[in-house]
NUFI-411034 format. One line per field, with one value per residue: residue number from 0; residue in three letters; y, x, z of N, C-alpha, C in turn. Coordinates in Angstrom, 3 decimals, padded with zeros to 6 digits. Layout:
<rs>
n: (NUM	...)
res: (Ala	...)
n.c2: (Y	...)
n.c1: (X	...)
n.c3: (Z	...)
ca.c2: (Y	...)
ca.c1: (X	...)
ca.c3: (Z	...)
c.c2: (Y	...)
c.c1: (X	...)
c.c3: (Z	...)
</rs>
This chain:
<rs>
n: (0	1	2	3	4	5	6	7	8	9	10	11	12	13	14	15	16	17	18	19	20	21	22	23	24	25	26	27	28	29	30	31	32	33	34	35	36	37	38	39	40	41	42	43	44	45	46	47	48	49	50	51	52	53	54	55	56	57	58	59	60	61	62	63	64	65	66	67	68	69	70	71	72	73	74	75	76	77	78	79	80	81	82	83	84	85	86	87	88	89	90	91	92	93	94	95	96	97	98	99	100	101	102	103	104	105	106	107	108	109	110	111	112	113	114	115	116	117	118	119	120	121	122	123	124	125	126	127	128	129	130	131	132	133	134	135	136	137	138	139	140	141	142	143	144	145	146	147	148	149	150	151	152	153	154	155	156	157	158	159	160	161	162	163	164	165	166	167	168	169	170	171	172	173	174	175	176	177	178	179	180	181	182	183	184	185	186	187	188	189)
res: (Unk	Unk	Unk	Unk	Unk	Unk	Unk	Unk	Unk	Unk	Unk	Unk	Unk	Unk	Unk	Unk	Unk	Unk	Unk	Unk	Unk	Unk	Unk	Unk	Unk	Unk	Unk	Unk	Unk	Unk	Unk	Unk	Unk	Unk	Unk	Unk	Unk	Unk	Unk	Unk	Unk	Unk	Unk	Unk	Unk	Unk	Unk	Unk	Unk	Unk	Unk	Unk	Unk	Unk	Unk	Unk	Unk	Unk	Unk	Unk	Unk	Unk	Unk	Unk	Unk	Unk	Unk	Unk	Unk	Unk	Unk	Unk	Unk	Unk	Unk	Unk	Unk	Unk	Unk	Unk	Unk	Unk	Unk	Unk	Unk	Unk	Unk	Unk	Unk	Unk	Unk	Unk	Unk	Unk	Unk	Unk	Unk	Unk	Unk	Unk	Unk	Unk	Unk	Unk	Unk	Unk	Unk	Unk	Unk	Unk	Unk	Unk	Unk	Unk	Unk	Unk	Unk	Unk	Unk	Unk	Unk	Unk	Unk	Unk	Unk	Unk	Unk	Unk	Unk	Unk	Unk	Unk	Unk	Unk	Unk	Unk	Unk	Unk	Unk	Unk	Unk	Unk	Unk	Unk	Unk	Unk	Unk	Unk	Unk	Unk	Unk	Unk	Unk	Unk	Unk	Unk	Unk	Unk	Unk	Unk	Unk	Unk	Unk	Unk	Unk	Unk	Unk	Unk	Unk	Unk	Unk	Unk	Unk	Unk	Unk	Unk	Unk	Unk	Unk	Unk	Unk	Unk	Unk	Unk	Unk	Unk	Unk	Unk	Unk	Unk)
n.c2: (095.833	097.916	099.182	097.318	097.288	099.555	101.513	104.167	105.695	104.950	106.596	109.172	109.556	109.496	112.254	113.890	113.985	114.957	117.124	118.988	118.714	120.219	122.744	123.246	123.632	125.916	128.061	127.962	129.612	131.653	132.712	132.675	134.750	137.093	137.496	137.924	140.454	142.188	142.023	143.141	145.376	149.466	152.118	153.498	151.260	151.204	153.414	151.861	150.674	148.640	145.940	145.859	145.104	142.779	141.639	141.809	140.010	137.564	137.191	136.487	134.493	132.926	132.383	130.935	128.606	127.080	126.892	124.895	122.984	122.549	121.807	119.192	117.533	117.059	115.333	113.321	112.126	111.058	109.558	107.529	106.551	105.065	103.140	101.930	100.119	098.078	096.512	093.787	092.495	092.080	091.550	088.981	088.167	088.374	086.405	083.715	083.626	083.608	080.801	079.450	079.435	078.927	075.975	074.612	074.120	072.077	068.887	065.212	062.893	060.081	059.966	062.362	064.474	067.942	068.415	070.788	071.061	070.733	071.929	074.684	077.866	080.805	084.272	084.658	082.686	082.735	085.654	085.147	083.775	085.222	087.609	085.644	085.309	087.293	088.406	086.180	086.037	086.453	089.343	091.893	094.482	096.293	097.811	096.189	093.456	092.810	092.447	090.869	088.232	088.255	087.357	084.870	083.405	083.855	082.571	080.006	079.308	079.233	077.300	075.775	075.583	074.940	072.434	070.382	069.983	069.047	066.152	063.572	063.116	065.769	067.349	067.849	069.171	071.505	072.719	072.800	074.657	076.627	077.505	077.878	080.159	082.277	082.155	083.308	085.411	086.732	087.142	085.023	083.102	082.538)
n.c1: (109.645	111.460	110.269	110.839	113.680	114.872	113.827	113.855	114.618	112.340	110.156	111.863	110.915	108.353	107.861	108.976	107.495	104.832	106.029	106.547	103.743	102.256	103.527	103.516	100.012	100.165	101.790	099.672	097.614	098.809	099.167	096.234	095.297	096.723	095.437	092.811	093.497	094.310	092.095	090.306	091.438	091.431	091.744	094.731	097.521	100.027	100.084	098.711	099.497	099.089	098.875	101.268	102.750	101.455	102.020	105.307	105.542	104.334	105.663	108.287	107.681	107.070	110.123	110.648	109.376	109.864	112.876	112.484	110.668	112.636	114.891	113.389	113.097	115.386	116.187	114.263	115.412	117.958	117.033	115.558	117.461	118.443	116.972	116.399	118.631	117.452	116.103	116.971	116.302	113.603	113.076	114.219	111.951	109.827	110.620	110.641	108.233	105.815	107.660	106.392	103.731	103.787	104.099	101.613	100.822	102.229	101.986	100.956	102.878	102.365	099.678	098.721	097.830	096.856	098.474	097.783	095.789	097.194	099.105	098.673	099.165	099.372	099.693	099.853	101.214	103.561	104.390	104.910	106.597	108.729	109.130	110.052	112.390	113.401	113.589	115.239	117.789	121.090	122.230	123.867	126.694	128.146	124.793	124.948	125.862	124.208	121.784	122.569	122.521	119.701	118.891	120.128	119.139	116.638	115.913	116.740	114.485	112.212	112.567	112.843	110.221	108.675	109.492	108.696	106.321	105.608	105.805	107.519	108.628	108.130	109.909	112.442	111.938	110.938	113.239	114.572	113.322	113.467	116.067	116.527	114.507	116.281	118.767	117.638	116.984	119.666	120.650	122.321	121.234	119.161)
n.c3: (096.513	096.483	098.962	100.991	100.978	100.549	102.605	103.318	101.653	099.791	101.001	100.711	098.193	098.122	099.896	098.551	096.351	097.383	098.278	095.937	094.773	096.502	096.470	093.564	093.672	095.517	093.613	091.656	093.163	093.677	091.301	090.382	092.513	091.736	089.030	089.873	091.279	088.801	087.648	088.707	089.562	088.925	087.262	087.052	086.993	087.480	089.574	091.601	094.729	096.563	094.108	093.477	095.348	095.119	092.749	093.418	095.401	094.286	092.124	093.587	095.265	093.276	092.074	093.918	094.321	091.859	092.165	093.881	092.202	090.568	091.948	093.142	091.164	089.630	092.553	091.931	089.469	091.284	092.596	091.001	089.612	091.722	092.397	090.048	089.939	091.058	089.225	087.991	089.549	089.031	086.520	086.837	088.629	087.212	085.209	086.391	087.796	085.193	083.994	085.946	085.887	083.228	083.409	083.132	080.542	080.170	078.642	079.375	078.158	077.732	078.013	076.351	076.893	078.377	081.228	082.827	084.613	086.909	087.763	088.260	089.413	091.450	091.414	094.194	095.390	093.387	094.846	097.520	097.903	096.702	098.545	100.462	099.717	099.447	101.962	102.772	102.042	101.162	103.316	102.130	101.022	097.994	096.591	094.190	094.464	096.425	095.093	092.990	094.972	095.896	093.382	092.808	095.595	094.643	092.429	093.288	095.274	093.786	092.357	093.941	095.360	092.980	092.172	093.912	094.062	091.247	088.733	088.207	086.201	084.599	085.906	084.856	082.634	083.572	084.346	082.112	081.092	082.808	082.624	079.748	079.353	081.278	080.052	077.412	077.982	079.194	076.936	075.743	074.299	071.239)
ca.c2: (095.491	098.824	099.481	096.447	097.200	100.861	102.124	105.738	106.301	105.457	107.645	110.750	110.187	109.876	113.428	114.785	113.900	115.814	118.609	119.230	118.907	121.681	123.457	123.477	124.365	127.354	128.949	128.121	129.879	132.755	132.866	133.212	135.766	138.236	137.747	138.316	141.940	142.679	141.966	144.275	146.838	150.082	153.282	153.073	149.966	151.587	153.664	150.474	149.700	146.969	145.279	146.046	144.788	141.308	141.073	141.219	138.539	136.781	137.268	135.673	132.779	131.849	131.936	130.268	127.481	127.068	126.458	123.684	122.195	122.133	120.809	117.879	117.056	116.135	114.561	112.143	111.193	110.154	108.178	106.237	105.789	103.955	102.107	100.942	099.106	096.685	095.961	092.860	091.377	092.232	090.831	087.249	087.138	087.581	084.981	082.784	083.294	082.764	079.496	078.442	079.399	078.127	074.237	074.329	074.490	070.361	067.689	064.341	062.099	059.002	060.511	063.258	065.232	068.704	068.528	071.943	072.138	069.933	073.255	076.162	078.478	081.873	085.117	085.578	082.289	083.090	086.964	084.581	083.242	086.587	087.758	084.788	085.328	089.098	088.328	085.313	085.731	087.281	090.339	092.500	095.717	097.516	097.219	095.094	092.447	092.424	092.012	089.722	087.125	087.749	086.632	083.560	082.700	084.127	081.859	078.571	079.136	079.189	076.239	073.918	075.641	074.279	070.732	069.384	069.513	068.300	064.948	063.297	062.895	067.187	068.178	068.330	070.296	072.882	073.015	073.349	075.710	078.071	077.232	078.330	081.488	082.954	082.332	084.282	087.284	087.319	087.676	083.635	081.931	083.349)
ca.c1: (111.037	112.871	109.821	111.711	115.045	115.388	112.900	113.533	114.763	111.064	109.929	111.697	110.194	107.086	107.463	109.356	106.001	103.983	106.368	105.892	102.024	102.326	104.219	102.654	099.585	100.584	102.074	098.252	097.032	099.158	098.744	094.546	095.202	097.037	094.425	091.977	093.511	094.512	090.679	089.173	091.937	090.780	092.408	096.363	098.083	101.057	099.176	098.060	101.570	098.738	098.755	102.542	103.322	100.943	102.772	106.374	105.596	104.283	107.279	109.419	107.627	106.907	111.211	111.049	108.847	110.482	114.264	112.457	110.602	114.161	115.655	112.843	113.196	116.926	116.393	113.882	116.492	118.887	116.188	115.061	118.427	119.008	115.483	116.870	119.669	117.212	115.707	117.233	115.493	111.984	112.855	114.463	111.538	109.115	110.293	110.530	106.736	105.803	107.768	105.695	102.676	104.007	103.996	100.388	100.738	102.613	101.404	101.504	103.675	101.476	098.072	099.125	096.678	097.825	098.328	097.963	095.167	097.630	100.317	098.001	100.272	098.708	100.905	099.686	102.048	105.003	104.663	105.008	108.312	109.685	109.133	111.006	113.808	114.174	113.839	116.426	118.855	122.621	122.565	125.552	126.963	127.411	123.778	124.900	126.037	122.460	121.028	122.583	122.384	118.529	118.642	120.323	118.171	114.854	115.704	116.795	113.672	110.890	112.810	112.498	108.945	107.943	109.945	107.756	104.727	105.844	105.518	109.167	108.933	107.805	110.971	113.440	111.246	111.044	114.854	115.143	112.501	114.334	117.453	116.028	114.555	117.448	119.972	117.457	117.188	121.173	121.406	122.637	120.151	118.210)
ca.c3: (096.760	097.007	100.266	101.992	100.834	101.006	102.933	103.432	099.927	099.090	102.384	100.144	097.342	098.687	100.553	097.424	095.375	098.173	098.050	094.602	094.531	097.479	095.546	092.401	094.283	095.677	092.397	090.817	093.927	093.736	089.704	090.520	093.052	091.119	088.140	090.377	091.478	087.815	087.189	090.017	089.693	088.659	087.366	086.562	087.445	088.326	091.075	092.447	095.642	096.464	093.351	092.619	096.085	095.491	091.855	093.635	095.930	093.689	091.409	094.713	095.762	091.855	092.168	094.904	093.440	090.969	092.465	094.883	091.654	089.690	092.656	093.214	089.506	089.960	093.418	091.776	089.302	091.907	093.223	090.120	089.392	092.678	091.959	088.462	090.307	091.401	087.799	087.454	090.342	088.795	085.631	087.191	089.190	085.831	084.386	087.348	087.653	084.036	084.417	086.584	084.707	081.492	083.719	082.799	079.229	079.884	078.012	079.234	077.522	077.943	077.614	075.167	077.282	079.020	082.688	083.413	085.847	088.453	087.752	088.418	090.052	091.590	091.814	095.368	095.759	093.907	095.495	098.594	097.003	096.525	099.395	101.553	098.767	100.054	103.478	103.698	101.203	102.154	103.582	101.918	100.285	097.445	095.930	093.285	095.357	097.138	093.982	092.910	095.918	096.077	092.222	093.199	095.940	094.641	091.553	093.656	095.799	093.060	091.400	095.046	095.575	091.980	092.234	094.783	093.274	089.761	088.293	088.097	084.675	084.498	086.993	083.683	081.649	084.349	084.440	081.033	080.802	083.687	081.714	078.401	079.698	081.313	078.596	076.388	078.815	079.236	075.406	075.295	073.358	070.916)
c.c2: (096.683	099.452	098.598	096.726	098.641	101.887	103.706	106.028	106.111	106.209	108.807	110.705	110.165	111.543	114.559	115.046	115.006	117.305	119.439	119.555	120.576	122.610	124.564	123.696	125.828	128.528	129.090	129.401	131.404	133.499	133.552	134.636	137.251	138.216	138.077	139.850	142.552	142.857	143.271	145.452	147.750	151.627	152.596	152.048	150.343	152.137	152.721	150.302	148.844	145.510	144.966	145.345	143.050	140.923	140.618	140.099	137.629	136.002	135.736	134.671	132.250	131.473	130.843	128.690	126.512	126.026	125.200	122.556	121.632	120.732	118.979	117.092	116.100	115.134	113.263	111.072	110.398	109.483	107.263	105.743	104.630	102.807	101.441	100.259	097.830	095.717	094.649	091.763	091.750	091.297	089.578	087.134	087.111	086.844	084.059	082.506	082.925	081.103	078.829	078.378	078.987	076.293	073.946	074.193	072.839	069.743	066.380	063.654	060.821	059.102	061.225	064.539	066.613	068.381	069.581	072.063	071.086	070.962	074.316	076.708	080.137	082.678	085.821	084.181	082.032	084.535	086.306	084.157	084.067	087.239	087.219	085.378	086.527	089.320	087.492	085.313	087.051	088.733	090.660	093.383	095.540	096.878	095.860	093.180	091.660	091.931	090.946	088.170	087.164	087.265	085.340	082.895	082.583	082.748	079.726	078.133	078.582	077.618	074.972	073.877	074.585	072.896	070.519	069.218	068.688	067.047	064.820	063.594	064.449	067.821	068.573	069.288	071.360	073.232	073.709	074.573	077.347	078.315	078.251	080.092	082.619	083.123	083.315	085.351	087.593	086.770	085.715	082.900	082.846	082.776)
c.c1: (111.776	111.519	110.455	113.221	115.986	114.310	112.801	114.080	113.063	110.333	110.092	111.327	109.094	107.117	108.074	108.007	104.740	104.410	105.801	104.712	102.028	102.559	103.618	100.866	099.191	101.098	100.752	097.534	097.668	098.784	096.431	095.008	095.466	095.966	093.449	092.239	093.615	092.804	090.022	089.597	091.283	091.489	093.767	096.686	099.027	101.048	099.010	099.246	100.896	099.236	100.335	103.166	103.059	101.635	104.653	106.502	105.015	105.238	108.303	109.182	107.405	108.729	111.229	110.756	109.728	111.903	113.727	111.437	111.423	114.786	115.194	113.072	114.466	117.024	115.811	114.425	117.101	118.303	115.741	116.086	119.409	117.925	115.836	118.098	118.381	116.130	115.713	116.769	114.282	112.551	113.304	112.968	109.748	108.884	110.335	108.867	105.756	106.518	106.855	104.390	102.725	103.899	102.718	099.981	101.951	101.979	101.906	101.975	102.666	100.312	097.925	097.615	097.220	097.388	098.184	096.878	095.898	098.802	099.744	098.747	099.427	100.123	101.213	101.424	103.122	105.232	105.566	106.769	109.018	110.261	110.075	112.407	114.582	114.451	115.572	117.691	119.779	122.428	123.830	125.500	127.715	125.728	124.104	125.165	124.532	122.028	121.401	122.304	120.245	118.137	118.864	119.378	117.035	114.685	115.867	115.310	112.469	111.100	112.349	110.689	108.041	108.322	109.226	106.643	104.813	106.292	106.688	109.592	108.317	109.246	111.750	113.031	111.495	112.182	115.342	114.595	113.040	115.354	117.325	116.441	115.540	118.441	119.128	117.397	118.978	121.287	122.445	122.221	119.136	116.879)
c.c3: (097.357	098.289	100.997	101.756	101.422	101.205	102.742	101.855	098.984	100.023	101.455	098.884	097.250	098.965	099.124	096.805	096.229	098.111	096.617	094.368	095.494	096.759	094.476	092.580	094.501	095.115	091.923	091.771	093.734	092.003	089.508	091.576	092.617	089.893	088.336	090.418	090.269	087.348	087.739	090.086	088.733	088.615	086.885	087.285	088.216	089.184	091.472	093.395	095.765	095.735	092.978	093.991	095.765	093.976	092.029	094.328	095.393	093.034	093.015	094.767	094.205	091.701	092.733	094.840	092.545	091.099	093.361	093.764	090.831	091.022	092.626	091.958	089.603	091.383	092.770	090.373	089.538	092.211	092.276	089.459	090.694	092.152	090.977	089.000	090.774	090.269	087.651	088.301	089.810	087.538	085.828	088.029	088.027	085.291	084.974	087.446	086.697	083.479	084.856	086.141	083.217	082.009	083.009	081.135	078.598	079.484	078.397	077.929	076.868	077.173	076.379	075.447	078.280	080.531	083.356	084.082	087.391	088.815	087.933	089.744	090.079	091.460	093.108	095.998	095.446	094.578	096.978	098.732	097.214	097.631	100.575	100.839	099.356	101.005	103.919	102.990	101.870	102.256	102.965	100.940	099.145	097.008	094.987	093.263	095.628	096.129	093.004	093.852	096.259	094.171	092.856	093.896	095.322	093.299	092.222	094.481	095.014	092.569	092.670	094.978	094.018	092.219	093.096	094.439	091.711	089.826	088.098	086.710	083.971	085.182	085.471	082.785	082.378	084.268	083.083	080.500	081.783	083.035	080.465	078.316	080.314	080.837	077.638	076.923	079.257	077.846	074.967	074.213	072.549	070.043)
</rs>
């Protein structure tokens, strides 16, 4: 979702995550190097300008490290706190898809036999669902807006995609069963 929605905000934290590894890296690298000369050195230490030169730059770039792994730390805050704005579309479309996997778990009426292998519902085809939902539903600002209008659709979509395949006398269950479930995830019904 947030690769179609907000692309480059997952772009930097992709390259943030690379920075970092780099990073952290290159402190290990500098951390072996000086243990290495402390190893091999020989005679007073403090004689050594080599060793005293490869411990100040060490000293620097381990600063330097440092202030760009603080920084990344807090950037990938701001970023999983944009990412947690779109929460509430993962969990509507959870239970939209368990819906539809709970059809299979119907019992005719008649028969008193379950109907669930005429409801077998993959997740490659509600992903499919989701997908249209994100594509066609209203463009518009602030986030919360967006996220809400691909609730709406993503939830009217799954509900037409399921009604056509269901048995007339199955359509109400489903309703009540979308019904149900979203009153108990907004704290309605318990």
């Amino acid at each position: 979702l947030i690769s179609m929605e907000q692309k480059s905000l997952e772009d930097t934290l992709v390259a943030l995550e690379e920075d970092v590894t780099n990073n952290t890296k290159s402190l290990q690298l500098l951390d072996k190097q000086l243990l290495e000369r402390l190893s091999n050195s020989q005679g007073n230490l403090l004689e050594d300008t080599e060793l005293i030169e490869v411990l100040a730059n060490t000293k620097a770039k381990a600063k330097e490290v440092e202030g760009k792994l603080k920084e990344a730390d807090e950037r990938k805050i701001e970023i999983n706190e944009k990412r947690e704005q779109f929460r509430p579309i993962a969990t509507r479309g959870s239970l939209m898809y368990f819906n539809m996997v709970d059809m299979q778990n119907v019992v005719n009426p008649i028969t008193a036999q379950p109907s669930g292998w005429m409801y077998n519902c993959s997740l490659i085809q509600f992903q499919e669902q989701f997908d249209k939902s994100i594509h066609k539903s209203e463009k518009c600002q602030p986030t919360s807006k967006r996220v809400d209008k691909i609730i709406q659709y993503l939830t009217y979509q799954v509900y037409r995609y399921m009604n056509r395949g269901l048995f007339e006398r199955d359509k109400m269950m489903f309703k009540l069963i979308v019904t149900m479930k979203i009153m108990v995830v907004a704290g309605q019904l318990t």
